[in-house]
PLY file of the C-alpha trace (Angstrom):
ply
format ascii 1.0
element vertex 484
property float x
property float y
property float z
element edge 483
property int vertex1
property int vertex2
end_header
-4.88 21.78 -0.20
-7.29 23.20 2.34
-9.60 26.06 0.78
-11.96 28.73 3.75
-14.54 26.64 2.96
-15.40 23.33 2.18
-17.81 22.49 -0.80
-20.93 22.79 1.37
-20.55 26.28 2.18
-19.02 25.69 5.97
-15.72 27.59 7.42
-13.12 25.08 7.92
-12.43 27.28 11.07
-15.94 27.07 12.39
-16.14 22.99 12.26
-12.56 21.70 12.56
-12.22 22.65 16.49
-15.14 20.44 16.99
-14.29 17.25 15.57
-11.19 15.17 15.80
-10.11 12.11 14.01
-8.28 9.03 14.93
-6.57 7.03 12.89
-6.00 3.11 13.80
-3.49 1.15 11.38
-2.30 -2.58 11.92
1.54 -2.50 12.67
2.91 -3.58 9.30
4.46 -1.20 6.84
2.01 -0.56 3.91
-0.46 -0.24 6.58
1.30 2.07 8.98
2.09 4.59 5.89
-1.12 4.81 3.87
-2.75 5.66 7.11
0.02 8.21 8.27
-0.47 9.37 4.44
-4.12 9.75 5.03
-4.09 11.80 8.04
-1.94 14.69 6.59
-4.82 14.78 3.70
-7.10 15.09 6.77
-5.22 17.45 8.93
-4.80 20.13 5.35
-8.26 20.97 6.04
-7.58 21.82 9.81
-8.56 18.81 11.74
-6.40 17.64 14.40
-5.40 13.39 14.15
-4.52 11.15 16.74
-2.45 8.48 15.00
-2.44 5.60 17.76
-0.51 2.40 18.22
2.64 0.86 19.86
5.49 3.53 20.49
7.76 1.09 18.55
5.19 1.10 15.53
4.03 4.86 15.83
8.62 5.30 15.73
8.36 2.94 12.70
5.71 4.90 10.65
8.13 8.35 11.51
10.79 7.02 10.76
10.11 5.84 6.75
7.39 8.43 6.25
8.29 9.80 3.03
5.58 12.76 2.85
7.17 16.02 4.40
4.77 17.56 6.97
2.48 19.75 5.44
1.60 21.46 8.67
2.95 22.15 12.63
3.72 18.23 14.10
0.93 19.46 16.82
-1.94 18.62 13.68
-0.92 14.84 14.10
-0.62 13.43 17.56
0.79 10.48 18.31
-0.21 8.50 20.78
1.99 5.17 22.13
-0.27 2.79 23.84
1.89 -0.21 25.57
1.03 -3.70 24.20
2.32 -6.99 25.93
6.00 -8.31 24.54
5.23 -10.46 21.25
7.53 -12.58 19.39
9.68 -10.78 16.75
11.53 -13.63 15.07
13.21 -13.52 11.54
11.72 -13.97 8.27
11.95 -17.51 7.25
13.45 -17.65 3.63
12.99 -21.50 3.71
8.64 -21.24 4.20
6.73 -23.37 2.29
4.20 -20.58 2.56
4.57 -16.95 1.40
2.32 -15.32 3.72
4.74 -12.79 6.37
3.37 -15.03 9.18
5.96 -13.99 11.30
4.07 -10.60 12.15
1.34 -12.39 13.05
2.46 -12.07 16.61
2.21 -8.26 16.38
-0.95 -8.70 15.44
-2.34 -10.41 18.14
-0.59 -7.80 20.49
-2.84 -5.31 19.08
-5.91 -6.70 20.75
-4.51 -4.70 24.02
-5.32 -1.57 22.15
-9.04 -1.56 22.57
-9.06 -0.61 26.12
-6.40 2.44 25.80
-8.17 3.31 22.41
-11.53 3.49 24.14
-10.84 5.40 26.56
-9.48 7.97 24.32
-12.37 8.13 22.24
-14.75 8.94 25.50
-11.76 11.67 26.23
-12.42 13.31 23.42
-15.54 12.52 22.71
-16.51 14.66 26.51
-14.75 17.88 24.91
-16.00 17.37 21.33
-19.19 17.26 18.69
-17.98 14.46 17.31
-15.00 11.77 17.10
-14.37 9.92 13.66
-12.43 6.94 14.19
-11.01 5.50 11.01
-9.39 1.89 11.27
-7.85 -0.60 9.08
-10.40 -3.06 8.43
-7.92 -5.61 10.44
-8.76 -3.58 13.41
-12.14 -3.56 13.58
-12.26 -5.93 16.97
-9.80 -2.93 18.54
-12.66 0.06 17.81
-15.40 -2.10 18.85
-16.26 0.14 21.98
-16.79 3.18 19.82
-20.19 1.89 18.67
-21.47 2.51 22.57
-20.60 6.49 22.39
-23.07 8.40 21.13
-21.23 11.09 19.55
-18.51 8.84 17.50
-18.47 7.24 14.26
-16.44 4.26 12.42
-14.77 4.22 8.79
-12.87 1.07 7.53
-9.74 2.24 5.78
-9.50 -0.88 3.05
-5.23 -0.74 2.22
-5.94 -3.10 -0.65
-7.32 -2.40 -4.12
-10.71 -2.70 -4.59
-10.10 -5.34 -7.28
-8.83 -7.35 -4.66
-12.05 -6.70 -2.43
-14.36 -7.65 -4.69
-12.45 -11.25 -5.74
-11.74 -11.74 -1.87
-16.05 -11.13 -1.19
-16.70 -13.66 -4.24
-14.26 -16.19 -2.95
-15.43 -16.04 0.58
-19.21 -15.89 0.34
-19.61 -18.54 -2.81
-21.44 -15.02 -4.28
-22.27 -15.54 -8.34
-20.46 -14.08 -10.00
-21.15 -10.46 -12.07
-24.12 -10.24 -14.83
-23.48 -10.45 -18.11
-22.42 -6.79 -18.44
-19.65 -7.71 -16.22
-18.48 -10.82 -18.35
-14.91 -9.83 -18.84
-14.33 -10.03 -14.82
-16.24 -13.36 -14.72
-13.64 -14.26 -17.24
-10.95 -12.97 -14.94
-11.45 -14.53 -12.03
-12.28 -17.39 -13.49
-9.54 -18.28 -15.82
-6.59 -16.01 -14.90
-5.25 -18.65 -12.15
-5.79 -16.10 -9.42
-4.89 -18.49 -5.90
-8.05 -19.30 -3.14
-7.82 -17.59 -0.15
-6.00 -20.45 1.45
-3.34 -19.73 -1.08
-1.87 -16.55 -0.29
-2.86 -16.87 3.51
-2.45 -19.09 6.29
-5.14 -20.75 8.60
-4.21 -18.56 11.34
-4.35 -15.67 9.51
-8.09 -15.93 8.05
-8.85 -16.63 11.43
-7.66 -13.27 12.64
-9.11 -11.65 9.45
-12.61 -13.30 10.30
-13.00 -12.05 13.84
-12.34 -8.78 12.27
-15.32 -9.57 9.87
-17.56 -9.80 13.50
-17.60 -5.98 14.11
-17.23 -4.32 10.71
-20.94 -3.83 10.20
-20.52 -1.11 13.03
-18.75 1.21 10.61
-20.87 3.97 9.00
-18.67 3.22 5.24
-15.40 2.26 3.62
-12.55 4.54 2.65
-10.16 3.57 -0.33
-6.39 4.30 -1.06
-7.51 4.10 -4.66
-8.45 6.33 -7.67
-11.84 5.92 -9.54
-9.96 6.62 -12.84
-8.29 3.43 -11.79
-10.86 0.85 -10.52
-14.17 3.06 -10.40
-15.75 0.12 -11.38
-14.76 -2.61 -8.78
-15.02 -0.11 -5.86
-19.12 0.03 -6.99
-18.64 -3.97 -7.62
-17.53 -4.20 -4.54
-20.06 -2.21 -2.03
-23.00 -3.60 -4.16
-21.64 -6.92 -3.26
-21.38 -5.92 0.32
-24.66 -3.78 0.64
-26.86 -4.74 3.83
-29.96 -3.30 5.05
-28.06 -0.14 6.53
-26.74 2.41 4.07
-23.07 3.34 3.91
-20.80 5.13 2.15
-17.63 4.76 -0.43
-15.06 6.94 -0.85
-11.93 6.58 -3.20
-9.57 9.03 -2.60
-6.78 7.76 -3.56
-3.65 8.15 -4.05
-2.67 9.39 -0.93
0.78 9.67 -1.28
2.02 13.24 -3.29
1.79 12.78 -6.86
4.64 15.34 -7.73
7.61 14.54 -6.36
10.70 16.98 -5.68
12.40 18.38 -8.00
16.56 17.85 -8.31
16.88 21.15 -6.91
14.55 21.39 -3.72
15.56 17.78 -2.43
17.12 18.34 0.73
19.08 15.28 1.39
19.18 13.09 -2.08
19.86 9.33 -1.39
22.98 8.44 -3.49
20.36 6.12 -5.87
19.27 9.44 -7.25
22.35 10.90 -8.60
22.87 8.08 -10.28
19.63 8.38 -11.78
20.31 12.31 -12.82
22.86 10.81 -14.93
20.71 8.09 -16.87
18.77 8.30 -20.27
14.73 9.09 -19.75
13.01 5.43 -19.42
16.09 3.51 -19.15
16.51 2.35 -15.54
14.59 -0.36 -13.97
13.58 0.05 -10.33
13.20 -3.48 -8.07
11.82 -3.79 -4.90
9.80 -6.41 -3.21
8.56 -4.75 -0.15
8.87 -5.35 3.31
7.28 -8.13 3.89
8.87 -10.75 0.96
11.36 -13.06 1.86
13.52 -14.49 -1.01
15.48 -17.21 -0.67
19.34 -16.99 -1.52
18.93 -19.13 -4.70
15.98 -17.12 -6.21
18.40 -13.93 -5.25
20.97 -15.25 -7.08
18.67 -15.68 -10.05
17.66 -12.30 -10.02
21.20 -10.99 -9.92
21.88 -13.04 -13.05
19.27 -12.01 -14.88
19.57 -8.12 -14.41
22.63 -8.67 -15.23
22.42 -10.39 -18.84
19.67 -8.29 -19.60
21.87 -5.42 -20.07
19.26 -3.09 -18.46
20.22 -0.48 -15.94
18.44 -1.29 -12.50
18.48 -0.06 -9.04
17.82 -2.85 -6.47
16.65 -2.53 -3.50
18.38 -5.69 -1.63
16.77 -6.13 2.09
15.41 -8.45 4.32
11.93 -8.33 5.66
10.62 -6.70 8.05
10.27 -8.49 11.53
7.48 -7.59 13.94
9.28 -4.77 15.45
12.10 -3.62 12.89
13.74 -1.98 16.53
14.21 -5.60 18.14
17.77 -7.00 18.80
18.18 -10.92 19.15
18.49 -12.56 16.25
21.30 -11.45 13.76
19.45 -10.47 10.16
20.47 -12.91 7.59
23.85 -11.57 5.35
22.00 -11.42 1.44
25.11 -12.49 -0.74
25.08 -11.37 -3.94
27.03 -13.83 -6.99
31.01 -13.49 -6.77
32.01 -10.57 -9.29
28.41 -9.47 -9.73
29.13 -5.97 -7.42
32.35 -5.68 -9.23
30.74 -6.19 -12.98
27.80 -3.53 -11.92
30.66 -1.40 -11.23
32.84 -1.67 -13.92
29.55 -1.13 -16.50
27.84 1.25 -14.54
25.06 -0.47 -15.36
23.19 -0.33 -11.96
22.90 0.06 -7.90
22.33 -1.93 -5.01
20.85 -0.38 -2.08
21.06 -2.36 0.65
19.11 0.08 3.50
15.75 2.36 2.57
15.33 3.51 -0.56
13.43 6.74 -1.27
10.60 4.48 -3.81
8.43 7.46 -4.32
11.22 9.62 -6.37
12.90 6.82 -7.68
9.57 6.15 -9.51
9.38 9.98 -10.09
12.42 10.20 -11.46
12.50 10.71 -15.77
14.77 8.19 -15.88
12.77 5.18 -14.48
11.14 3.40 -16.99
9.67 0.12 -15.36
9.27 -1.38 -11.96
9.85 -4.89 -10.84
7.03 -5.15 -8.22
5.54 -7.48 -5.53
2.78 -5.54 -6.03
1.56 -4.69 -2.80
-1.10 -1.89 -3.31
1.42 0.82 -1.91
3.37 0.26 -4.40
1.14 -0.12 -7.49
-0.63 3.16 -6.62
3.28 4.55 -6.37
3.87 3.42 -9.69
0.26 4.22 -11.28
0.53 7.46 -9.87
3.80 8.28 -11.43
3.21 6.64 -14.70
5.43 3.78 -14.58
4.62 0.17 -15.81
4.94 -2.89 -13.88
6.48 -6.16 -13.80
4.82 -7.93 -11.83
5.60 -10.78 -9.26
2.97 -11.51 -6.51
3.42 -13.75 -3.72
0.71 -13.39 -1.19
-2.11 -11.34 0.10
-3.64 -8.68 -1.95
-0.73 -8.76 -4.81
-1.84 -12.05 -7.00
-4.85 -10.09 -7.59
-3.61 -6.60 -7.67
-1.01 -8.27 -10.36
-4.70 -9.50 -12.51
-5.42 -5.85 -12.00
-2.04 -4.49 -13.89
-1.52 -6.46 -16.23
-5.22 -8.10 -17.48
-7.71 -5.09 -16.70
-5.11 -2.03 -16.98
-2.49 -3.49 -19.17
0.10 -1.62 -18.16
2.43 -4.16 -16.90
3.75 -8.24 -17.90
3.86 -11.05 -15.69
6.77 -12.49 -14.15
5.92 -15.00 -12.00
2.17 -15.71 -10.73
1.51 -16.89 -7.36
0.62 -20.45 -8.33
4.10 -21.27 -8.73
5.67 -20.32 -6.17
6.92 -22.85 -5.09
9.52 -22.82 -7.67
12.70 -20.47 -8.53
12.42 -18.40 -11.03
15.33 -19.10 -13.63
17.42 -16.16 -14.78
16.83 -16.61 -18.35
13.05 -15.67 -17.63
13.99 -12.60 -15.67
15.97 -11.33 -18.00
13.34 -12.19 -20.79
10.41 -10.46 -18.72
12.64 -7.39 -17.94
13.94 -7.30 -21.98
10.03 -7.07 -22.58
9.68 -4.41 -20.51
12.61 -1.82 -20.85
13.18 -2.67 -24.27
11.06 -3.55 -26.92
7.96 -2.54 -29.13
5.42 -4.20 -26.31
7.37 -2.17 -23.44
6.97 0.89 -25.14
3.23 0.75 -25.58
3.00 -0.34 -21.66
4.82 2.95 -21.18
2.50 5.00 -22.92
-0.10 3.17 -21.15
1.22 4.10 -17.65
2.27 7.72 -18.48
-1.65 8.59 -19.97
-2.94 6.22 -16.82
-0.37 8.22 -14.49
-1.74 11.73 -15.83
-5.12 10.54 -15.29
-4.27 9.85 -11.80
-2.69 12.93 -10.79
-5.05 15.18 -12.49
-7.88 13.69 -9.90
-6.08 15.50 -7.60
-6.46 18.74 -8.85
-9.31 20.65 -7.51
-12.31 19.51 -9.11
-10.41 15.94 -9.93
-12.63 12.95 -9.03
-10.65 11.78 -5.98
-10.37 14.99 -4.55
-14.24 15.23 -5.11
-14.34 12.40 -3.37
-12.30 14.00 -0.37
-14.00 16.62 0.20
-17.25 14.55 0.06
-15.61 12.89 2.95
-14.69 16.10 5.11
-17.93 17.53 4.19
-19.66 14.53 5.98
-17.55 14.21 8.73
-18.04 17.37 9.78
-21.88 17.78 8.73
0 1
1 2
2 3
3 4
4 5
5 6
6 7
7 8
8 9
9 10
10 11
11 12
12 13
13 14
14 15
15 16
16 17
17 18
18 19
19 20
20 21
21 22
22 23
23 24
24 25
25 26
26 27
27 28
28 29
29 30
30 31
31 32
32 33
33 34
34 35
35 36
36 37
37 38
38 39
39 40
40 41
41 42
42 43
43 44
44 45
45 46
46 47
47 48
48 49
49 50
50 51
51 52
52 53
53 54
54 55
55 56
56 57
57 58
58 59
59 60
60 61
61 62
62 63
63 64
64 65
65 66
66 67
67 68
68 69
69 70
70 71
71 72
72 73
73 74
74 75
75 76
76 77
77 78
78 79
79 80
80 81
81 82
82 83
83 84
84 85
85 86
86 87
87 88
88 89
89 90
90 91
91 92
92 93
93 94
94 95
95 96
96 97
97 98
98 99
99 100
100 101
101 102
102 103
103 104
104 105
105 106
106 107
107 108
108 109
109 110
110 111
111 112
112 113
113 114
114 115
115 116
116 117
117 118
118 119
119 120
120 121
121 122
122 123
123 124
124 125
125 126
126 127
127 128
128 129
129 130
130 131
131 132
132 133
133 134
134 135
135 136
136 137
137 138
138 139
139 140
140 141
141 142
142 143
143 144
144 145
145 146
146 147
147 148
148 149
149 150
150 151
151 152
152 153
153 154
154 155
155 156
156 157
157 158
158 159
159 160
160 161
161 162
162 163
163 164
164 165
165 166
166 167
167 168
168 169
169 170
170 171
171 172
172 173
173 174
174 175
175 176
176 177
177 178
178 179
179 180
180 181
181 182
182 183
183 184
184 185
185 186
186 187
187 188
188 189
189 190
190 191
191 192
192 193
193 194
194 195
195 196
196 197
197 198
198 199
199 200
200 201
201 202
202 203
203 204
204 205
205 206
206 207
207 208
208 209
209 210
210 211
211 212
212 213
213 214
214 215
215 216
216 217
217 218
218 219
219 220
220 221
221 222
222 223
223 224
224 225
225 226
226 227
227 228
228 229
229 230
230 231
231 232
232 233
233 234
234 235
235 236
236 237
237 238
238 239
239 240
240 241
241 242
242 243
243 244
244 245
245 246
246 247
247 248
248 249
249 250
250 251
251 252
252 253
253 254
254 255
255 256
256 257
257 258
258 259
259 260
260 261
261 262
262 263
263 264
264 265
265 266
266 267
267 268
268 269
269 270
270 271
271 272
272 273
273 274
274 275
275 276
276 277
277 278
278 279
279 280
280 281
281 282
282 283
283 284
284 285
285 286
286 287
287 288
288 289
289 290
290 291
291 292
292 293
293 294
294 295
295 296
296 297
297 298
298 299
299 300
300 301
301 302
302 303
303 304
304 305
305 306
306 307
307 308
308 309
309 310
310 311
311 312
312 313
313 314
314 315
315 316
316 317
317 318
318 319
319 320
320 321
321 322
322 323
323 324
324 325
325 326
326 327
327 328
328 329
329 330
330 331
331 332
332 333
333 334
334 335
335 336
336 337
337 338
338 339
339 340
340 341
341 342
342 343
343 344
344 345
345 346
346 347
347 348
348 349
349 350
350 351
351 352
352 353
353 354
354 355
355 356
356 357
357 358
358 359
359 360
360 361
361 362
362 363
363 364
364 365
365 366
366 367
367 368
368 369
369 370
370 371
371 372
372 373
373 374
374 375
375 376
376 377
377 378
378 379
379 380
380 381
381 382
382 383
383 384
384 385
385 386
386 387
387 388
388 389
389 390
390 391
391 392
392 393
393 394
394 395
395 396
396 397
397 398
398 399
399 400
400 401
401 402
402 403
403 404
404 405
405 406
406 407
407 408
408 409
409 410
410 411
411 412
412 413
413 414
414 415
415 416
416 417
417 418
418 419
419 420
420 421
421 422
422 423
423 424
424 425
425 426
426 427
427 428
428 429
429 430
430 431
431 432
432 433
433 434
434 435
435 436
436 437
437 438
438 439
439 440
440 441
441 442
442 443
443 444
444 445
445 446
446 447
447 448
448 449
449 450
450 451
451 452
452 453
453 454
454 455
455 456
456 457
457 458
458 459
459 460
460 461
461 462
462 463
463 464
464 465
465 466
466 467
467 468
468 469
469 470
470 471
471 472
472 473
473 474
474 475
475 476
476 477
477 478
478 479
479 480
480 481
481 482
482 483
């Protein structure tokens, strides 16, 4: 990706010894990848990154980092600062509330970064022109020592869509809402159902997130795992809406994961889900996945099963538990997901689909020709997944970011149908609406447009990655000013 110079004239080679980057995720999964993700963007244009955290999380990020290195392992260094033993109990299928508050203990753990992470910025900082420390914006009480040395600057990474910014801003400040011009997205938040903040998280949780709020007006601007061809508009929504007296900058330059995945040929090690998909029709497999942080309860899986099932659709499934707070953990046994007697044995017999019960390579199964829809959570990793490769959504929020990032697909981009919303929750979602919502989807007149949708959306996408593309304009904007 890296050019001899960058767009203001420098040599990569002259600047890139001088300043070093570190990159500061919170331990959960979409977090710990779209930072990894970011840094090898960073290090193709020669900078060395210090990815820091708990060895067990740094292990984690490794481990299910689906972006081959693009350069020697020496350009990203890891660094595995100890944190005190936190709790690392089970997901709860039974919660009245579908926030992952069982990572919340990891979370707290964190706060036992700041001293290691100081001291390596005043390490580096005594050898180099400058240190640019770029944290999730649920770390900003970790960095909070960086604003003391002279020669280092702050960047919030945001790992949710900016859509879901600018409703969480309006929400929490009692801000009006847009001017006329922007009446369609008073009409959104306003009548779509979208859930308060005490909705889709818990008391202890906005807690956490509001001593985070105390030390993000340290940061110099905001970096987005988003696309401008996708939500240009709420990403200048949102920092008007956020402006203060001191200037900052916004950069979009998303998506960070590859937009052009393997071919059949070059993959190295294909996951079995994928030559089953070689052998499908273009458009005609389903993907579902609900992330690592959603917990369904056995009668809601059951549901599911049924519904794939009568739907006649081919589907792969990926069929997991949650993530705990460290996914390395022993103690207690994971819960055994049962499937319906003789559904495994009817999938079989029919062909008509695969259960993966482990990790599933998302990335190329939504690459793949023969994917034609996704059943989401949508968490933002996964919408930009699916935006990027052109594939529609159906979509079924349950907490955080997704009930708005589901407004986002389906109202503003209309390239996906809704499922469930997160108002309901509460309730199982029959079979017989499954199977309708996926029927809509995979196959019918509506479906088909949503495809079209996606694929021109996708192309959009993956052409702002191209040089001269708006996002990596946008990238380069940022390398150029880090190492002005």
């Amino acid at each position: 990706m890296s050019s001899q110079n960058l767009p203001n004239g420098q040599n990569i080679k002259d600047i890139s010894g001088s300043v070093a980057v570190i990159m500061v995720p919170l331990p959960a999964q979409g977090h710990l990848n779209q930072l990894l993700e970011l840094a090898h963007l960073v290090t193709s244009y020669g900078f060395p990154v210090h990815y820091v955290g708990s060895a067990s999380h740094n292990h984690q990020a490794k481990l299910r980092f689906h972006v081959p290195a693009l350069k020697a392992p020496s350009d990203i260094r890891f660094h595995d600062f100890p944190t005190p033993p936190f709790l690392s109990p089970a997901p709860n299928p039974d919660s009245s509330h579908k926030f992952p508050s069982h990572l919340l203990p990891a979370f707290h753990a964190t706060s036992s970064l700041r001293g290691p992470i100081a001291s390596l910025i005043r390490s580096l900082s005594s050898e180099l022109r400058r240190v640019v420390v770029v944290h999730d914006s649920m770390m900003a009480s970790v960095v909070q020592d960086a604003a003391s040395v002279p020669s280092c600057e702050t960047y919030i990474f945001h790992s949710v869509s900016a859509f879901a910014l600018y409703w969480y801003t309006l929400e929490a400040t009692g801000m009006g809402l847009p001017k006329e011009e922007d009446v369609d997205v008073t009409d959104l938040i306003s009548s779509k159902g979208l859930p308060t903040l005490l909705d889709i998280f818990t008391d202890e949780f906005l807690k956490f997130m509001a001593l985070q709020h105390e030390f993000m007006n340290l940061s110099l601007g905001s970096i987005y795992n988003t696309c401008r061809v996708v939500e240009g508009r709420y990403v200048d929504l949102f920092a008007s809406a956020t402006a203060s007296g001191t200037p900052t900058k916004h950069w979009a330059i998303g998506p960070f994961n590859p937009v052009k995945v393997r071919e059949k040929k070059s993959r190295k090690s294909a996951h079995v889900c994928l030559g089953w998909l070689d052998k499908q029709a273009p458009s005609s497999v389903i993907y579902v996945s609900f992330g690592t942080t959603t917990v369904l309860s056995d009668e809601q899986i059951r549901e599911i099963a049924m519904g794939l099932e009568r739907s006649g659709q081919k589907f792969i499934w990926v069929l997991r538990e949650a993530d705990k707070a460290d996914i390395f953990s022993g103690g207690v046994e994971a819960r055994k997901i049962e499937l319906p007697q003789g559904f495994k044995e009817t999938v079989e017999a029919r062909d008509s689909g695969v259960v993966v019960r482990d990790w599933a390579p998302q990335l190329e199964i939504l690459g793949h020709p023969a994917t034609g829809g996704f059943l989401s959570h949508c968490g933002w990793n996964s919408c930009m997944e699916s935006i990027s490769m052109g594939v529609p959504i159906l979509a079924w929020p349950m907490h955080s970011d997704q009930p708005s990032n589901a407004v986002l697909i389906t109202q503003v981009l209309k390239i996906g149908l809704m499922v469930q919303d997160c108002m309901s929750q509460d309730k199982v979602v029959k079979s017989s609406a499954i199977q309708g919502a996926v029927e809509a989807l995979m196959a019918s007149e509506q479906g088909d447009e949503m495809r079209k949708s996606a694929a021109e959306l996708g192309a959009a996408v993956r052409g702002s990655m191209d040089e001269g593309g708006v996002s990596r304009v946008e990238l380069e904007s940022f390398i150029t000013h880090i190492s002005r």
